[in-house]
C-alpha positions in Angstrom: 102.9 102.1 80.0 101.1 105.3 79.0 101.7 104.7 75.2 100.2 101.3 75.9 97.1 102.8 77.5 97.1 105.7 75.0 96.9 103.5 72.6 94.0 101.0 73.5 91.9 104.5 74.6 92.2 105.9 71.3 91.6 102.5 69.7 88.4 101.9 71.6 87.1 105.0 71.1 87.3 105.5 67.5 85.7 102.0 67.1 82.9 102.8 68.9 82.5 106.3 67.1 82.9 104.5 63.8 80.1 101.9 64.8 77.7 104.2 66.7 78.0 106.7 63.6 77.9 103.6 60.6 81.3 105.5 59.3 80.0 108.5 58.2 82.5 111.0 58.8 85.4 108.5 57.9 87.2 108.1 54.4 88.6 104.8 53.1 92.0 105.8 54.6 90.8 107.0 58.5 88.4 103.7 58.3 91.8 101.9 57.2 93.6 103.8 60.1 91.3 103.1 62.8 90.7 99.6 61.9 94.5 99.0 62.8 94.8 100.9 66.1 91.7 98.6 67.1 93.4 95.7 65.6 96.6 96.9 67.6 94.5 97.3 70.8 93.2 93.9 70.8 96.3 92.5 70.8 97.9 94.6 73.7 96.4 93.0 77.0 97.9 89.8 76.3 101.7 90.7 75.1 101.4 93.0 78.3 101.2 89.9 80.1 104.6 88.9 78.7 106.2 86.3 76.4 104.5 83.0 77.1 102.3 80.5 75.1 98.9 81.8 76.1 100.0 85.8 75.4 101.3 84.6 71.6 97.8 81.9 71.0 96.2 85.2 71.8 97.8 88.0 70.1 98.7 86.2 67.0 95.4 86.4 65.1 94.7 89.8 65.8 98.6 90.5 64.7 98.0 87.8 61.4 95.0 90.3 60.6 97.3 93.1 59.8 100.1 91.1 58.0 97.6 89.5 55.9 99.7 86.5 56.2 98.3 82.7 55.8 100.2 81.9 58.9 102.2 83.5 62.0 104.0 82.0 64.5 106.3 83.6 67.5 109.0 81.3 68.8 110.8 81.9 72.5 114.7 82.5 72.9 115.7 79.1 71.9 113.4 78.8 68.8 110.3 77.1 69.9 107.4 77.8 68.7 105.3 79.3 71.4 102.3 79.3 69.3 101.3 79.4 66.0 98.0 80.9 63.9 97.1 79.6 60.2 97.6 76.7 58.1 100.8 75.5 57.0 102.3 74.2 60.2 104.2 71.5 58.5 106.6 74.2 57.8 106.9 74.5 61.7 111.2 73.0 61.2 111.6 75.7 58.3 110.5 78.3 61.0 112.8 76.9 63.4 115.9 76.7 61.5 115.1 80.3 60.1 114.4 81.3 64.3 117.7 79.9 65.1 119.8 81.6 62.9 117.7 85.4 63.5 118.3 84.5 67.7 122.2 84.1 66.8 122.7 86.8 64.7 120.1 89.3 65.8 119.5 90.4 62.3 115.9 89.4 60.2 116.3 86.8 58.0 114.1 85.4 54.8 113.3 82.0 53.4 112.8 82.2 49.9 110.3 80.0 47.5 113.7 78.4 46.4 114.7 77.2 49.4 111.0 76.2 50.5 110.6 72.2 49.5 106.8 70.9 50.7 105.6 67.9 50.1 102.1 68.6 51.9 99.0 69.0 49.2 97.9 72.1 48.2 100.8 74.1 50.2 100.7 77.8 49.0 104.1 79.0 51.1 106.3 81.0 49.1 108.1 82.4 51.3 109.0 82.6 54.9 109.9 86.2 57.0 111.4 86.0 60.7 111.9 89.0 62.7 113.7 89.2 65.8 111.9 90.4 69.0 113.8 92.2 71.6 113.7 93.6 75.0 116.0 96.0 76.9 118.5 94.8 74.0 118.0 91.3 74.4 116.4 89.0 71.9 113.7 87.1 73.9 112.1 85.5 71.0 110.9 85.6 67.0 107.7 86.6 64.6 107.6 84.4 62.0 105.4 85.4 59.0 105.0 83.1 56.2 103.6 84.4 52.9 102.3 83.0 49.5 104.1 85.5 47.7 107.6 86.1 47.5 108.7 87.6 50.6 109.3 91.3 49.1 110.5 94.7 51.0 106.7 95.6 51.4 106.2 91.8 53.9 109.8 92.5 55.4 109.0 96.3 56.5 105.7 95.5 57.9 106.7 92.1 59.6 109.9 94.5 61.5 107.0 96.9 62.5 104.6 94.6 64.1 108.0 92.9 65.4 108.5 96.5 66.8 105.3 96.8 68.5 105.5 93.5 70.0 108.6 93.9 71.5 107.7 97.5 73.1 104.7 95.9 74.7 106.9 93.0 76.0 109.4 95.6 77.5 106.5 97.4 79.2 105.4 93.8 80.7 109.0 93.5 81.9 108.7 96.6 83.6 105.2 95.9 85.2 106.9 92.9 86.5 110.0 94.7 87.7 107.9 97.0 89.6 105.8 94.0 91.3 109.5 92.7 92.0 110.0 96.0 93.7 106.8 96.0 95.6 107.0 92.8 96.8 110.6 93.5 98.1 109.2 96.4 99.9 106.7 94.4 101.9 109.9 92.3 102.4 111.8 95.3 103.8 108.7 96.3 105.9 108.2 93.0 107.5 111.9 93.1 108.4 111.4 96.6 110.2 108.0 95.0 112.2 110.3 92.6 113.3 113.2 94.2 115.7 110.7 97.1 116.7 107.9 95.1 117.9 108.3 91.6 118.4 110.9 91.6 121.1 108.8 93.4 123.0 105.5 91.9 122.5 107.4 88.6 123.6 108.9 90.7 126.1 105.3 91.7 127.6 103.8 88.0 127.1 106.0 87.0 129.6 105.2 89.4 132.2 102.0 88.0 132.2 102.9 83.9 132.1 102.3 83.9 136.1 100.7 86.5 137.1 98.1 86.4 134.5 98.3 82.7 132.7 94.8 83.3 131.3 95.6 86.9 130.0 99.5 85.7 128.4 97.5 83.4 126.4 95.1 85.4 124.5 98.2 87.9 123.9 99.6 84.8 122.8 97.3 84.1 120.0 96.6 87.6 119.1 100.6 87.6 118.5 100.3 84.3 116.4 97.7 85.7 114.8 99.2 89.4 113.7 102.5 87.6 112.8 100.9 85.3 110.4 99.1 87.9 108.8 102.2 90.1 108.7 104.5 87.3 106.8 101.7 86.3 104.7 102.5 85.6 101.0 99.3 86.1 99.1 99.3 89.3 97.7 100.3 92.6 97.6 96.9 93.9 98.2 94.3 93.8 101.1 91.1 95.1 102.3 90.2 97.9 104.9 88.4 95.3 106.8 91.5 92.7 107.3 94.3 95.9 107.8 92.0 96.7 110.8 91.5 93.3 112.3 95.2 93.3 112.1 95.7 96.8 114.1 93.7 95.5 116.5 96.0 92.5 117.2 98.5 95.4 117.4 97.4 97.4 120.0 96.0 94.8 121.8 99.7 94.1 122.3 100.6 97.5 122.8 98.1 98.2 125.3 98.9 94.6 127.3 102.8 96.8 127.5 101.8 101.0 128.1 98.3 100.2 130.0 96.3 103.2 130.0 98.6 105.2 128.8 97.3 104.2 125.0 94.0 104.4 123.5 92.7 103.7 120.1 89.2 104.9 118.7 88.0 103.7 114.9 85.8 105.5 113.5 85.2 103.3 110.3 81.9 103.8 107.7 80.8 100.3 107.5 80.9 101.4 103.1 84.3 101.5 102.9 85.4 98.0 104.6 85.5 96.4 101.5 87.7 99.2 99.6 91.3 97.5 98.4 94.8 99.2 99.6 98.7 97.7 99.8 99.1 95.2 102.3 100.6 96.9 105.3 99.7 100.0 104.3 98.2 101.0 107.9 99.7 99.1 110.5 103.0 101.1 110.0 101.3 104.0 110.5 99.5 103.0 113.6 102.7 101.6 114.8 104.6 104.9 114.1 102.1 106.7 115.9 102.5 104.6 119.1 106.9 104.4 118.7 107.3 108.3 117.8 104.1 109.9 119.0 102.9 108.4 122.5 105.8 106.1 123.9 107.5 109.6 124.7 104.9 110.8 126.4 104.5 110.0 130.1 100.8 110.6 130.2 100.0 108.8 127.0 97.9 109.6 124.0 95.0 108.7 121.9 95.0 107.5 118.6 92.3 108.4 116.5 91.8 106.0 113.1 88.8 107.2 110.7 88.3 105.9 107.2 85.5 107.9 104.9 83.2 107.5 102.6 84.5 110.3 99.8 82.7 109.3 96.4 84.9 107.5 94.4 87.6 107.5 97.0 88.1 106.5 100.7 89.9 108.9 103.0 92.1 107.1 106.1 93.3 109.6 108.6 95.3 108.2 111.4 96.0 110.9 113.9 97.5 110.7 117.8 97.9 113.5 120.0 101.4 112.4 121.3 104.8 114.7 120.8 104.9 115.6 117.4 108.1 116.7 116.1 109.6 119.7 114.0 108.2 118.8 110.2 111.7 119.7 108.7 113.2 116.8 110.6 110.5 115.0 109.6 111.2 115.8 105.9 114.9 115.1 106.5 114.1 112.0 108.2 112.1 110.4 105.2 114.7 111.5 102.5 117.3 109.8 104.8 115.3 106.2 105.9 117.1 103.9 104.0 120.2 104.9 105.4 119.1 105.4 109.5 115.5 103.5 109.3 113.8 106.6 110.8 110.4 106.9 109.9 111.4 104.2 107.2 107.6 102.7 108.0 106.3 105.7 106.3 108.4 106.0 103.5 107.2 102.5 102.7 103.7 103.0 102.9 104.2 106.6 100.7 106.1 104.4 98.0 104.0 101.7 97.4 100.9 103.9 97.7 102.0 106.1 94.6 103.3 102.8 93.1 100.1 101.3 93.4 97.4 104.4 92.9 99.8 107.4 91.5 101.7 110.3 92.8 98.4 112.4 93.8 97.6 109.5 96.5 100.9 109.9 98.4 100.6 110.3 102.0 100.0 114.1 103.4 101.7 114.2 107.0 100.8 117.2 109.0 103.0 117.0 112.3 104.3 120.2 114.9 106.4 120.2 118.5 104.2 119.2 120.7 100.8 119.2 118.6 100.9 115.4 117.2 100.9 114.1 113.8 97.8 113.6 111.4 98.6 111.3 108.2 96.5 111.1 105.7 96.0 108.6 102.9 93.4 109.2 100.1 92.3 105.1 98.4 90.3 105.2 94.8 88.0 102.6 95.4 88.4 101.6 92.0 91.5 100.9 89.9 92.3 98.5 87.4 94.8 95.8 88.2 94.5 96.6 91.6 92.8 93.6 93.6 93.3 91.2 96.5 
């Protein structure tokens, strides 16, 4: 993923210092140079969205351009051509044939002008070069390059290259899907651990109320229809501030209806930062472990304090109770062993998908004692790319 970026950044910027300074500094050979890493860049946003017809109808020309092919086509697993870019698509079975045989052996293969027969006016192909294209060390598809020239060591050489490229920037799509695979199971995992610790007893609570209070069991009724729909949603792995607070409130209207005074809540939210994007459930468990770890042990309650900043390019969230606190080495210990005992595994979550999402430096900082409470922390970049609801 780095290389990727690396590459498009130092792409980009040597095209605009060649434009902005009408090539000045730049010999035949750096202009040569740097009009391929822009070529290269071009192309990258769209094989990083995997193999598929729309990535291949866009990448191809810019690919084609450094080939200097008069057609290039990239076929899936099975042969198909995905898309093609040039004249000469009556040799579209030739491709496929030639595709078929690469897939099955996993070794390039060449058409020669011998073995070309076109009936098609004016048809310049002398030759015909398919390359396979890998991922983790399976073959997910072809480049096909044909030439009007014979197909020589210099076409076969640069067609394996491009074929090289290609295929790294399809492996690093199949890992940016393998980590939305991951983050989405998260959620999975964290919905699952919502549901034993809270919704028995938010049913539990809306009972107590059914005949005492039939007016007061109902709105806890639809505040509990409303959190669990919001909970189990399945748009997105992203939110805003605004909609993970509307959903805390749900929470502790719940949790209130069951400790009574006992809890409190005060938000202290810049109206600037409503709009900032985060993970989906990214505060609720902390709320929640607040009110399980740091007040419900408590006999005379707590307060929980939630504040989100206005910090430049960043928003700061600090959710802080003044319940129990515990021993920070057991906390430590308890994180490193949630997936085994579920401890704390609410946090854990949260610090996963936060780095996941944002990078290590915006991991969650937990500052906990016996007896003083427990402060987290979370630091949001208000802008990141490929981060959005």
């Amino acid at each position: 993923m780095l290389a990727g970026l690396l590459v498009i950044s130092v792409a980009a910027a040597v095209f605009y210092f060649l434009r902005n300074k009408r090539n000045t500094f730049a010999n035949p050979l750096e202009k040569a140079t740097f009009g391929t890493l822009h070529t290269v860049a071009l192309a990258a946003p769209a094989l990083r969205e995997g193999l598929s017809p729309q990535s291949a109808r866009f990448a191809l020309p810019y690919l084609r351009t450094l080939l200097e092919t008069c057609a290039l086509a990239m076929t899936d697993s099975r042969g198909a051509t995905l898309a093609w870019d040039g004249d000469s698509d009556q040799h579209q079975p030739d491709v496929r044939v030639l595709a078929e045989k690469v897939i099955a052996t996993g070794r390039q293969d060449v058409l020669s002008h011998t073995s070309i027969s076109c009936d098609h006016p004016g048809c310049e192909v002398r030759g015909v070069v398919v390359v396979p294209l890998e991922s983790d060390g399976n073959i997910i598809g072809t480049l096909a390059a044909l030439t009007t020239s014979t197909a020589g060591p210099v076409l076969l050489r640069a067609t394996a290259e491009v074929a090289r490229y290609v295929s790294s920037q399809l492996e690093l799509a199949e890992l940016d899907e393998s980590r939305r695979r991951l983050d989405r199971a998260e959620v999975r995992a964290l919905r699952a651990q919502i549901s034993p610790h809270f919704i028995y007893n938010a049913l539990t609570t809306i009972a107590s109320f059914i005949r005492t209070d039939p007016v007061r069991a109902r709105e806890l009724l639809l505040s509990f229809a409303d959190f669990t729909r919001y909970s189990f949603r399945t748009a997105g792995e992203y939110t805003t501030l605004k909609e993970e607070l509307t959903n805390i409130e749900r929470y502790i209207e719940l949790e209130k209806a069951r400790f009574s005074d006992r809890l409190n809540i005060k938000l202290q939210i810049a109206p600037e930062v409503l709009g900032v994007v985060l993970p989906f459930l990214a505060l609720q468990p902390l709320v929640e472990n607040a009110v399980r770890h740091g007040l419900a042990g408590k006999p005379s309650g707590g307060t929980i304090t939630l504040t989100a900043e206005n910090a430049g390019s960043e928003c700061v969230i600090i959710v802080e109770d003044n319940g129990v606190g515990m021993d920070p080495a057991r906390l430590t210990e308890d994180l490193d062993d949630a997936h085994l005992s579920g401890a704390h595994v609410g946090l854990g979550n949260v610090d996963d998908r936060m780095r996941s999402a944002f990078g290590d430096d915006f991991g969650l900082v937990v500052e906990t004692n016996i007896g003083e409470g427990m402060k987290i922390t979370l630091r949001v970049p208000k802008f990141r790319a490929n981060v959005r609801v």
